[in-house]
mmCIF file of the C-alpha atoms, coordinates in Angstrom:
data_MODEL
# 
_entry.id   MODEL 
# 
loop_
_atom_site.group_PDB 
_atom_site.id 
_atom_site.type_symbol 
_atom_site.label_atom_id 
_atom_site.label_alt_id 
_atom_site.label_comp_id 
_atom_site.label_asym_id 
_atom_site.label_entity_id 
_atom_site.label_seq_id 
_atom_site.pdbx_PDB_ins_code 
_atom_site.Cartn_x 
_atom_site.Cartn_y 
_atom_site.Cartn_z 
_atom_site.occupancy 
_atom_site.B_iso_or_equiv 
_atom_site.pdbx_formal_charge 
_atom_site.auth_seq_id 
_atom_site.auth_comp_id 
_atom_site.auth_asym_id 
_atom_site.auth_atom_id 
_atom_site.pdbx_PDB_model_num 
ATOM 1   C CA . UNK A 1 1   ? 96.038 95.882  86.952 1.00 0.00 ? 1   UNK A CA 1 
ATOM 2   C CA . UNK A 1 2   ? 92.546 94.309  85.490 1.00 0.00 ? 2   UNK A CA 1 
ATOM 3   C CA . UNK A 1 3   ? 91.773 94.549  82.097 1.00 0.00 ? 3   UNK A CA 1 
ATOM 4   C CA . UNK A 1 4   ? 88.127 95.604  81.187 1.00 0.00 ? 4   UNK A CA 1 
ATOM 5   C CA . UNK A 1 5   ? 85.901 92.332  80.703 1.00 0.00 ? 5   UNK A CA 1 
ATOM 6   C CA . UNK A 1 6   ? 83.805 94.451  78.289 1.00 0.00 ? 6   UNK A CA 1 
ATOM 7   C CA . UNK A 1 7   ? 86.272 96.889  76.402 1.00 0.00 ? 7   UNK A CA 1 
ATOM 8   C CA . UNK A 1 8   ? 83.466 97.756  73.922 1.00 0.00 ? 8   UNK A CA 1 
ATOM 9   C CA . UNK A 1 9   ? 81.985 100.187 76.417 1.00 0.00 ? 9   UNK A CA 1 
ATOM 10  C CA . UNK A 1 10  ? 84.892 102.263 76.252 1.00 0.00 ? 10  UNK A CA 1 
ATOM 11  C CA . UNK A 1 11  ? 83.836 104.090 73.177 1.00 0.00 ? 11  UNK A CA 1 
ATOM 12  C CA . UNK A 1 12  ? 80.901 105.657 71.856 1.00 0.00 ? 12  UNK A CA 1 
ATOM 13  C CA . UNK A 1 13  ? 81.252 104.280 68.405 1.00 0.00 ? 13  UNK A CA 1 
ATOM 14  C CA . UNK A 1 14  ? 81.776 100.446 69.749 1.00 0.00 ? 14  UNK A CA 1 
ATOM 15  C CA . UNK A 1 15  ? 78.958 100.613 72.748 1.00 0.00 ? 15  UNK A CA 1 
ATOM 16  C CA . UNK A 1 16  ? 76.671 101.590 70.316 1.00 0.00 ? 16  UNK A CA 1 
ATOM 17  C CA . UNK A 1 17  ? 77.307 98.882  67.637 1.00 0.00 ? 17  UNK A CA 1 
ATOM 18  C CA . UNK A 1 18  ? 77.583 96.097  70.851 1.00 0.00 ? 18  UNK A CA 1 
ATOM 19  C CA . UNK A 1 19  ? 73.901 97.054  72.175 1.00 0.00 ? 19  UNK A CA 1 
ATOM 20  C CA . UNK A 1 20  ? 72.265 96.266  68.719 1.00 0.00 ? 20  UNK A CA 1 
ATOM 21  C CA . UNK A 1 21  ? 74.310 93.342  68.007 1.00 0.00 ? 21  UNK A CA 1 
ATOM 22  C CA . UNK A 1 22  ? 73.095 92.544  71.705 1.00 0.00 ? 22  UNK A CA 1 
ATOM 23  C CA . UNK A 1 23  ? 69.216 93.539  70.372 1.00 0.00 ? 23  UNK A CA 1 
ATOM 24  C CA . UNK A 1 24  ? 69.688 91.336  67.149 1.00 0.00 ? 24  UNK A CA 1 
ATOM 25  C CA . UNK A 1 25  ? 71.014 88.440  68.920 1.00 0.00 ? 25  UNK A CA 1 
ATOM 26  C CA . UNK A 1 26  ? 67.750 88.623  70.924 1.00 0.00 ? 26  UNK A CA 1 
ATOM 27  C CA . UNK A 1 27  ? 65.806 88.398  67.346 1.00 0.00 ? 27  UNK A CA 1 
ATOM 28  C CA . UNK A 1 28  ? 67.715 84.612  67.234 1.00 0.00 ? 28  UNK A CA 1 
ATOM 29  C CA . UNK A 1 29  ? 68.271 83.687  70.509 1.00 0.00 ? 29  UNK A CA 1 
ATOM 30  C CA . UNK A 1 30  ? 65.850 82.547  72.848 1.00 0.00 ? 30  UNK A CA 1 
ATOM 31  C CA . UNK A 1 31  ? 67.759 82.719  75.692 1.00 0.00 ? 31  UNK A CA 1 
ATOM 32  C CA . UNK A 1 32  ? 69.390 86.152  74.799 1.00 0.00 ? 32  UNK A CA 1 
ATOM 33  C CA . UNK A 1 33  ? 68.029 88.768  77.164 1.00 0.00 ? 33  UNK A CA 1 
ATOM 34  C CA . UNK A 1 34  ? 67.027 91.232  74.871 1.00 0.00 ? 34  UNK A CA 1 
ATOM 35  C CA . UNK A 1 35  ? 64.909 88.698  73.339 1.00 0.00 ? 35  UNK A CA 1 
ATOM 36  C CA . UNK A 1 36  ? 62.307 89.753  75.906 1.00 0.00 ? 36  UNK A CA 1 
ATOM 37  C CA . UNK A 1 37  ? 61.976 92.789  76.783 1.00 0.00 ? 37  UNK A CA 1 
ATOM 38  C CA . UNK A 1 38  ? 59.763 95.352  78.502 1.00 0.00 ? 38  UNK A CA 1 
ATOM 39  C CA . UNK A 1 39  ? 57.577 97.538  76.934 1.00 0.00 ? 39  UNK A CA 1 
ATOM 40  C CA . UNK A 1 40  ? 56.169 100.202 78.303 1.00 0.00 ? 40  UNK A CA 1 
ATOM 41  C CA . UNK A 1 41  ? 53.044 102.491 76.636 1.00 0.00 ? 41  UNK A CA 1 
ATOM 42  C CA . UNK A 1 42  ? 50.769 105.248 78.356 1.00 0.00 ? 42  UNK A CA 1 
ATOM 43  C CA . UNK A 1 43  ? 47.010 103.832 79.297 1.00 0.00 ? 43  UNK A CA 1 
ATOM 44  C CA . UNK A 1 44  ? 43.908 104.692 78.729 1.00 0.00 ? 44  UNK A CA 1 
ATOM 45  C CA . UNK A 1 45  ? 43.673 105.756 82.426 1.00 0.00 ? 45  UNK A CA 1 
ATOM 46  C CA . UNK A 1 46  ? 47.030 107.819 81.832 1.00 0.00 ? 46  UNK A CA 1 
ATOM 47  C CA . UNK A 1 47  ? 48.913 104.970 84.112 1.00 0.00 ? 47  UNK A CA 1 
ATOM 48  C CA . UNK A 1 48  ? 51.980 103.604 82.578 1.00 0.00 ? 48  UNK A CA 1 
ATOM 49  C CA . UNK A 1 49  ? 51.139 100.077 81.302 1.00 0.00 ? 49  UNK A CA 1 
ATOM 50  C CA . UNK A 1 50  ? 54.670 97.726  81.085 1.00 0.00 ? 50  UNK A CA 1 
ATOM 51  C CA . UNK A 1 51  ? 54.712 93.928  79.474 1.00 0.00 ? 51  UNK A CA 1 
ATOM 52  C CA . UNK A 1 52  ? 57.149 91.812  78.258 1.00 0.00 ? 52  UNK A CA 1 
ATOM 53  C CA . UNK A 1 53  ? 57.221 91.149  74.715 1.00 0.00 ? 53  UNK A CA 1 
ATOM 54  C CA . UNK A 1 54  ? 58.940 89.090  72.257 1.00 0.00 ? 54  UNK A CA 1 
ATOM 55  C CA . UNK A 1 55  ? 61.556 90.819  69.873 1.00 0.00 ? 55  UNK A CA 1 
ATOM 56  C CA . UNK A 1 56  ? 60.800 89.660  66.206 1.00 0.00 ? 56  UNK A CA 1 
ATOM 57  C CA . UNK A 1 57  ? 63.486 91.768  64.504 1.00 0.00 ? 57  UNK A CA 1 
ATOM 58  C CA . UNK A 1 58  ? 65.987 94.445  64.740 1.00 0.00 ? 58  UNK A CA 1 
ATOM 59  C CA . UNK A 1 59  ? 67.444 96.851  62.198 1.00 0.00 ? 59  UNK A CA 1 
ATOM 60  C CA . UNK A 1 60  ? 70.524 98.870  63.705 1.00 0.00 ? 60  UNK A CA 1 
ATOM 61  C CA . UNK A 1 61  ? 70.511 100.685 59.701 1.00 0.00 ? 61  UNK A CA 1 
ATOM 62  C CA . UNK A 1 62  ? 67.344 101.869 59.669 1.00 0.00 ? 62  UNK A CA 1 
ATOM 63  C CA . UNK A 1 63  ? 66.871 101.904 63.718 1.00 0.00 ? 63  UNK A CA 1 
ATOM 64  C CA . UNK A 1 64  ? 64.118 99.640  64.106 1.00 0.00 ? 64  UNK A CA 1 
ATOM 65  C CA . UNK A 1 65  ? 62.746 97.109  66.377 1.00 0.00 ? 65  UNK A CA 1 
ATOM 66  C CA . UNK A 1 66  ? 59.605 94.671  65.244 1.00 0.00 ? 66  UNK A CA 1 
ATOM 67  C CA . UNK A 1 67  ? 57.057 93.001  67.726 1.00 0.00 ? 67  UNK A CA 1 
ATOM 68  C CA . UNK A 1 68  ? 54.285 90.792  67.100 1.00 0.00 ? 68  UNK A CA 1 
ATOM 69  C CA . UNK A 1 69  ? 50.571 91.410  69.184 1.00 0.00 ? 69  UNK A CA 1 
ATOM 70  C CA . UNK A 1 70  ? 47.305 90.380  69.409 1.00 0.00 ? 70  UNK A CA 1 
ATOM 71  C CA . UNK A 1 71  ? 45.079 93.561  67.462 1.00 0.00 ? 71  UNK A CA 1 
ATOM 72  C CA . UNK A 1 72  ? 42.552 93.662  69.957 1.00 0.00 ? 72  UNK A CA 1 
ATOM 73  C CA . UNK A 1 73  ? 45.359 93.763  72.896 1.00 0.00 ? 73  UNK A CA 1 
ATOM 74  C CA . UNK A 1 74  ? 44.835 96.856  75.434 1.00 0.00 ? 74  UNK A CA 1 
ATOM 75  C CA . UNK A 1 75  ? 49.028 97.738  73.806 1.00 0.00 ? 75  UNK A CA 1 
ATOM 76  C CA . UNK A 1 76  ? 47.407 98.070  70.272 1.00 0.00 ? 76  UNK A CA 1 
ATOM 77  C CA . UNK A 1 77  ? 44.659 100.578 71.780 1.00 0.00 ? 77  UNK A CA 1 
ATOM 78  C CA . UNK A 1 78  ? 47.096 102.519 73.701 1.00 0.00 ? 78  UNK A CA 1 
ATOM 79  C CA . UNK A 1 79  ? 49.502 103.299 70.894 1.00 0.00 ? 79  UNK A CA 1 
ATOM 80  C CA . UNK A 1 80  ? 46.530 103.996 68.526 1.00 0.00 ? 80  UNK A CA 1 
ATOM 81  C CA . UNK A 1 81  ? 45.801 106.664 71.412 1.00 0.00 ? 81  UNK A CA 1 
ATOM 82  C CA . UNK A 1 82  ? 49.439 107.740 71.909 1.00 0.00 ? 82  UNK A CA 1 
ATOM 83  C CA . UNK A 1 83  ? 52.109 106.217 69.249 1.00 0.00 ? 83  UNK A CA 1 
ATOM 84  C CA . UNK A 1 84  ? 55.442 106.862 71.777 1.00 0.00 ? 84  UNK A CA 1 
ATOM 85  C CA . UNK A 1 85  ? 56.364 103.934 73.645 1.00 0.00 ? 85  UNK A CA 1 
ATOM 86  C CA . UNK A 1 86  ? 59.400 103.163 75.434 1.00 0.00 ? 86  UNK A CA 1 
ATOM 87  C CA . UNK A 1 87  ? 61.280 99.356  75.398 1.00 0.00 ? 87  UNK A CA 1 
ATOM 88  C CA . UNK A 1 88  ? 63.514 98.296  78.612 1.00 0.00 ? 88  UNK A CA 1 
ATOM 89  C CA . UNK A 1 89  ? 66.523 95.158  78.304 1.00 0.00 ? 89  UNK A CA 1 
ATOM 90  C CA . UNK A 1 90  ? 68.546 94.447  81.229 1.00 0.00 ? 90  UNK A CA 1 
ATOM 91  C CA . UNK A 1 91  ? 71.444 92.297  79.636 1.00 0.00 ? 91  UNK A CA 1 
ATOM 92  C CA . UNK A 1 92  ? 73.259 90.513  83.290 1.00 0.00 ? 92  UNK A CA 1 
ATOM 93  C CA . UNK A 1 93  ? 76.144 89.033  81.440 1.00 0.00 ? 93  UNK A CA 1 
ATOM 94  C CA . UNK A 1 94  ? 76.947 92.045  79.929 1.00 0.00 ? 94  UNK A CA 1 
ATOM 95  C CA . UNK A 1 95  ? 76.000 94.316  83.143 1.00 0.00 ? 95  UNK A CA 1 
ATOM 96  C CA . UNK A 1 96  ? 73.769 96.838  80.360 1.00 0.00 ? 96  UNK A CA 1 
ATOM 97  C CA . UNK A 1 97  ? 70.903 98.664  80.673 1.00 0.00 ? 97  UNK A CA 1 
ATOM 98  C CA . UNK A 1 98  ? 69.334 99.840  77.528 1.00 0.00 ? 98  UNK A CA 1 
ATOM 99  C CA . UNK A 1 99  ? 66.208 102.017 77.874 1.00 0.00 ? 99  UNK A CA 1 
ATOM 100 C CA . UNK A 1 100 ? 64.800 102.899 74.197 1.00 0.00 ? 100 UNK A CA 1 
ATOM 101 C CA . UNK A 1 101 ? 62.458 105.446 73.586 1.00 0.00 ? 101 UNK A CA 1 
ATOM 102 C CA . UNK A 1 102 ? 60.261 104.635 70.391 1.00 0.00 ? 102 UNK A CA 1 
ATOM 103 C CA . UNK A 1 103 ? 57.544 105.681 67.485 1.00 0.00 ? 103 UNK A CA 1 
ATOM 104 C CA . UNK A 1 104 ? 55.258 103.206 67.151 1.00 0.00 ? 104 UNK A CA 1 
ATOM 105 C CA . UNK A 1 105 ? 53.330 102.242 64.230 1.00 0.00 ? 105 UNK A CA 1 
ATOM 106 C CA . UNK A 1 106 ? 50.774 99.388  63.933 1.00 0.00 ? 106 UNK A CA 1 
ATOM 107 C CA . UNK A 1 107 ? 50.569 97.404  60.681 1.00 0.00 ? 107 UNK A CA 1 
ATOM 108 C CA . UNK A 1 108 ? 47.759 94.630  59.810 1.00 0.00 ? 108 UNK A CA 1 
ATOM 109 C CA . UNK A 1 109 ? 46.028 92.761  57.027 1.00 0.00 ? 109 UNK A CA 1 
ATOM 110 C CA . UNK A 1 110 ? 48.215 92.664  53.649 1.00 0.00 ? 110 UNK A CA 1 
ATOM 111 C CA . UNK A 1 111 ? 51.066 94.435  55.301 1.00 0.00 ? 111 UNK A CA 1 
ATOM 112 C CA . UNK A 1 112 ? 51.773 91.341  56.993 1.00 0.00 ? 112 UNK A CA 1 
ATOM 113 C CA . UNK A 1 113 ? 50.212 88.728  54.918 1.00 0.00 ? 113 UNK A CA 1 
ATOM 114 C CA . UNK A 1 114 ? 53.424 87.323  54.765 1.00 0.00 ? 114 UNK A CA 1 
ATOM 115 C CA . UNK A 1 115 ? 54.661 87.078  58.042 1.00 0.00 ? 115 UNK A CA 1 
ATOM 116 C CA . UNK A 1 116 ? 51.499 85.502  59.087 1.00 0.00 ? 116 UNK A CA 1 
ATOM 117 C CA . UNK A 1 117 ? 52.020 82.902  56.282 1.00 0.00 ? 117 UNK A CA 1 
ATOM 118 C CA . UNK A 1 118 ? 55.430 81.937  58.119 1.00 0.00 ? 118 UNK A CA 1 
ATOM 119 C CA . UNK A 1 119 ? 54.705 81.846  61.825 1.00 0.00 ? 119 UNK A CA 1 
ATOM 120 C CA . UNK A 1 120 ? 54.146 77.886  62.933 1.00 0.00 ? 120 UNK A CA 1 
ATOM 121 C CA . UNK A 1 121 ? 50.578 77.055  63.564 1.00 0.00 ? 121 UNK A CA 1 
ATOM 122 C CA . UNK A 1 122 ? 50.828 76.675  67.239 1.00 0.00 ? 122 UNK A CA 1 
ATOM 123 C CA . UNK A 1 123 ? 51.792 80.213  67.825 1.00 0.00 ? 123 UNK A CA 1 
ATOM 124 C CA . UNK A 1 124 ? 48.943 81.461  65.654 1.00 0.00 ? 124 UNK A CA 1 
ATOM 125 C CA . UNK A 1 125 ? 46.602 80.498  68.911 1.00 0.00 ? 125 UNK A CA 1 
ATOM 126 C CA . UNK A 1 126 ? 48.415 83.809  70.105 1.00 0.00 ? 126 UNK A CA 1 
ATOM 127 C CA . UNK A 1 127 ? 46.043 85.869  67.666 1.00 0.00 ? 127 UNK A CA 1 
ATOM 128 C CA . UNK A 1 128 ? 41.874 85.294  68.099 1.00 0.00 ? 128 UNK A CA 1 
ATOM 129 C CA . UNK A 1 129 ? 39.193 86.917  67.407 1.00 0.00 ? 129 UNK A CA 1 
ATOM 130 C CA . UNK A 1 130 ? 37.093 85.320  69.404 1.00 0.00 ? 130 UNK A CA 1 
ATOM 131 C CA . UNK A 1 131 ? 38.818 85.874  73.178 1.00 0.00 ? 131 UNK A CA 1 
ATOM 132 C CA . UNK A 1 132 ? 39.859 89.423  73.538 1.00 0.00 ? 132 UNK A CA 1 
ATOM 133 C CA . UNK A 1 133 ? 42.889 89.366  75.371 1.00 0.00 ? 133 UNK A CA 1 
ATOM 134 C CA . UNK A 1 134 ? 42.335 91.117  79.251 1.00 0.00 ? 134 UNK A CA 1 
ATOM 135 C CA . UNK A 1 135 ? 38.600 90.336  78.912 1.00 0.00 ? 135 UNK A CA 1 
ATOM 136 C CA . UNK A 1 136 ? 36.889 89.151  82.487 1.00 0.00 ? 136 UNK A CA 1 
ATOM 137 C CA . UNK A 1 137 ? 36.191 85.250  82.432 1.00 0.00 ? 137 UNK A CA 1 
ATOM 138 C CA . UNK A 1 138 ? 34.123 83.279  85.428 1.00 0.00 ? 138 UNK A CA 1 
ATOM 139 C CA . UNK A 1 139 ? 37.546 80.702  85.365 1.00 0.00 ? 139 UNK A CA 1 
ATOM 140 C CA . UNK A 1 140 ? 41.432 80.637  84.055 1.00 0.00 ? 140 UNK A CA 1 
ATOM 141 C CA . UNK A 1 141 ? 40.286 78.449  81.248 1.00 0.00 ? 141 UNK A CA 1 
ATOM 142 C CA . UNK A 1 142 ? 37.525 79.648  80.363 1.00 0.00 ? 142 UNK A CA 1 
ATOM 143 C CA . UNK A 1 143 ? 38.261 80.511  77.092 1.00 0.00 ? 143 UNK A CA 1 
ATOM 144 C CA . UNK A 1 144 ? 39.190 79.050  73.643 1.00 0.00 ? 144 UNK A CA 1 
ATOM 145 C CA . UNK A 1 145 ? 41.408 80.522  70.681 1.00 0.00 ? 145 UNK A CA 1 
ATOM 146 C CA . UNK A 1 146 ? 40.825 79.797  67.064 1.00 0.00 ? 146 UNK A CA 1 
ATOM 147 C CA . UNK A 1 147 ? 43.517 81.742  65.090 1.00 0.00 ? 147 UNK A CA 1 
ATOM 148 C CA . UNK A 1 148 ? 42.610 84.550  62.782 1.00 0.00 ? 148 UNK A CA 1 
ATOM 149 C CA . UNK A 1 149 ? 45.022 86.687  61.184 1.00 0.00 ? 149 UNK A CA 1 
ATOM 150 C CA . UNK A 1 150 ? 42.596 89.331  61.017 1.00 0.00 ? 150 UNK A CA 1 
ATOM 151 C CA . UNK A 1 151 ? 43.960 89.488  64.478 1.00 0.00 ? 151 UNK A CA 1 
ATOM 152 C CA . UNK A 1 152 ? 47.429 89.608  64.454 1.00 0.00 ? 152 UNK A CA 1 
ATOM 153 C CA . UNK A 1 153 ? 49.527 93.255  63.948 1.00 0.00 ? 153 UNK A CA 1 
ATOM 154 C CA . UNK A 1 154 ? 53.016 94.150  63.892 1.00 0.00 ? 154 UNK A CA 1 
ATOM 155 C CA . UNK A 1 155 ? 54.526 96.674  66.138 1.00 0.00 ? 155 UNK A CA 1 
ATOM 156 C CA . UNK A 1 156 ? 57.374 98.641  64.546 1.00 0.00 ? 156 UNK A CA 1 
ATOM 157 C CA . UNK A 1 157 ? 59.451 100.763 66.474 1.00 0.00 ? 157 UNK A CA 1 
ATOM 158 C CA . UNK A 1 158 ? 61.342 103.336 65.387 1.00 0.00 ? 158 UNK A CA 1 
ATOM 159 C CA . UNK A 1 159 ? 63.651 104.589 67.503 1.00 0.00 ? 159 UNK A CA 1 
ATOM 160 C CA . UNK A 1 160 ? 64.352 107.959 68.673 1.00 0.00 ? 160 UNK A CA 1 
ATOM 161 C CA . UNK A 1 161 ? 66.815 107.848 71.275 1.00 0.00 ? 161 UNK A CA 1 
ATOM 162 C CA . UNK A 1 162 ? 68.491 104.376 73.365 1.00 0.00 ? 162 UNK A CA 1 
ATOM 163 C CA . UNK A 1 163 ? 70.136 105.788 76.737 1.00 0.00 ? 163 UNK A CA 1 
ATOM 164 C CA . UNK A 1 164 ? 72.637 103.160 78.301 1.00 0.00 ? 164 UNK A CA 1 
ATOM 165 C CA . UNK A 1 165 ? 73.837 102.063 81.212 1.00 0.00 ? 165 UNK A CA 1 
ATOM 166 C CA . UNK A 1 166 ? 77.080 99.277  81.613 1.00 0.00 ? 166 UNK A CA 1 
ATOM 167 C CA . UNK A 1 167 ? 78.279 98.806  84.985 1.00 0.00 ? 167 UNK A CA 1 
ATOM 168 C CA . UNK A 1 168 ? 81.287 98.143  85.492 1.00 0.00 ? 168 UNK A CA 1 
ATOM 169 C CA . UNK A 1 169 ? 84.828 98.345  86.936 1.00 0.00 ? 169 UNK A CA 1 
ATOM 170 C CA . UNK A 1 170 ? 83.968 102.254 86.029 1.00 0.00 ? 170 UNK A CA 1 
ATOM 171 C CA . UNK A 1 171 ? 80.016 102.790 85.483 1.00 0.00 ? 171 UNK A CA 1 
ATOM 172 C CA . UNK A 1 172 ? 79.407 104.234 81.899 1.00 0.00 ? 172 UNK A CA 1 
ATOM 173 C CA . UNK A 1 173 ? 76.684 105.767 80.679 1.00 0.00 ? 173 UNK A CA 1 
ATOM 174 C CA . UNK A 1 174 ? 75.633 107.232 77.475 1.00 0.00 ? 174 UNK A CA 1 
ATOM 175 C CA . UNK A 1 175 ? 72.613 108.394 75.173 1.00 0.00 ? 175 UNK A CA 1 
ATOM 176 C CA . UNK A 1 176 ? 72.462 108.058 71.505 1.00 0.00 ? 176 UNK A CA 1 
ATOM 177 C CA . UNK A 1 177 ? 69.767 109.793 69.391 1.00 0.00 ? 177 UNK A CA 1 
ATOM 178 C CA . UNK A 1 178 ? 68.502 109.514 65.837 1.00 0.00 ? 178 UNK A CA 1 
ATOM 179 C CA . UNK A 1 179 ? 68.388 113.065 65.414 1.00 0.00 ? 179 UNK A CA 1 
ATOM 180 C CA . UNK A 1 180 ? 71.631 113.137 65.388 1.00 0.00 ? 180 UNK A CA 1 
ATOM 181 C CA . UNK A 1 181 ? 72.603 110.283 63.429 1.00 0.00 ? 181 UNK A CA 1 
ATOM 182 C CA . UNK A 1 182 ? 73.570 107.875 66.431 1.00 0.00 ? 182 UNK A CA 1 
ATOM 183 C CA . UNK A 1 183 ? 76.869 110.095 67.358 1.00 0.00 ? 183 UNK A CA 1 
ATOM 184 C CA . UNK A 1 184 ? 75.968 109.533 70.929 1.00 0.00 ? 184 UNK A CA 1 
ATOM 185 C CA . UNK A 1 185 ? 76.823 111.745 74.129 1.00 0.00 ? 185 UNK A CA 1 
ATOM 186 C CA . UNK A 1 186 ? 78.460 110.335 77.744 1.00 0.00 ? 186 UNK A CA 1 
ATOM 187 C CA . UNK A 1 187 ? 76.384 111.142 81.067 1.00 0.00 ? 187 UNK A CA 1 
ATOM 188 C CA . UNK A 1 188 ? 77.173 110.604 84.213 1.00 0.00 ? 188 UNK A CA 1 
ATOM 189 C CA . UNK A 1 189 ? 75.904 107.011 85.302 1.00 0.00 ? 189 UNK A CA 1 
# 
C-alpha cells in the first residue's frame, strides 16, 4: 500500500488552506512557483492577452492577491476596459493546478505612496514615463527608463472563485468560491 505524498488534497478544508499557503509562499520565495504566475485579461481586440507577473502579496482572509505594473502597460488598459481577469500557477512539486478567476482594481498615486517608497531603486526602472511599455522601437535598446512613480499601479485581485487541479495517485479536483465563503465543491478532474 502507498501512502499519499500530498495528504492535504484529501479534504476540502486542508486543499484549500495548502493552495494559499502555496500562493503566500510565492509572495517570499523567489523560486516558489506561484511566485510567477500567469495572468490572463481580455484585449482591446477581444483576444485573450496572458503574461507572467510577479506576486507581491497574498491575503487568504480577505481573498486577495497584489501585483505590481507599469500604468501605461497594455494590462492596465485592458482591465480599465474590463476589470475580470483570471491568474494561472502550475505548482510541479506539488502536481497543482490553480486557475483563479479575479476582480481587478487598479490603484495609483497616494494609494501607493508607500509601497513605492520601499521598492529598491533598481526595480523602479520597471515604471517610466518616458518608454511606454509595447511601444514600436527601430532597435532592442532603443530605449531608456528614468523611474517615475507617477507610473507605477498596483493590481489587486479579488478573488471570486480558484478551481484546482492535484494530480495524483487519484486526480482531485475541486472549486472554491467566495460567494460561498470558500466551502468548496469536488469535480471530476
Amino acid at each position: 500500500m502507498t501512502t499519499d505524498p500530498h495528504p492535504w488534497a484529501a479534504k476540502l478544508e486542508s486543499l484549500h488552506a495548502h493552495l494559499w499557503a502555496r500562493l503566500s509562499r510565492g509572495v517570499h520565495d523567489r523560486h516558489a512557483p506561484a511566485r510567477h504566475p500567469t495572468l490572463a485579461t481580455v484585449g482591446a481586440n477581444g483576444l485573450p492577452q496572458a503574461r507572467t507577473v510577479v506576486l507581491r502579496a497574498a491575503d487568504a482572509r480577505a481573498g486577495t492577491l497584489h501585483f505590481y505594473t507599469d500604468r501605461q502597460s497594455a494590462k492596465v488598459a485592458e482591465l480599465k476596459a474590463n476589470p475580470l481577469a483570471a491568474l494561472h500557477v502550475w505548482d510541479a512539486s506539488a502536481h497543482l493546478q490553480m486557475r483563479i478567476d479575479a476582480q481587478v482594481t487598479i490603484q495609483t498615486g497616494a494609494d501607493v505612496a508607500n509601497i513605492w517608497a520601499r521598492i529598491p531603486e533598481p526595480s523602479r526602472y520597471a515604471y517610466s514615463s518616458n518608454a511606454t511599455p509595447g511601444q514600436p522601437i527601430p532597435e532592442a535598446l532603443a530605449y531608456a527608463k528614468t523611474p517615475d512613480p507617477a507610473s507605477f499601479a498596483l493590481l489587486c485581485l479579488t478573488v471570486r472563485a480558484i478551481d484546482v487541479l492535484h494530480l495524483g495517485h487519484n486526480h482531485r479536483r475541486a472549486r472554491f468560491e467566495r460567494s460561498d465563503d470558500w466551502a468548496g465543491q469536488w469535480l471530476v478532474p
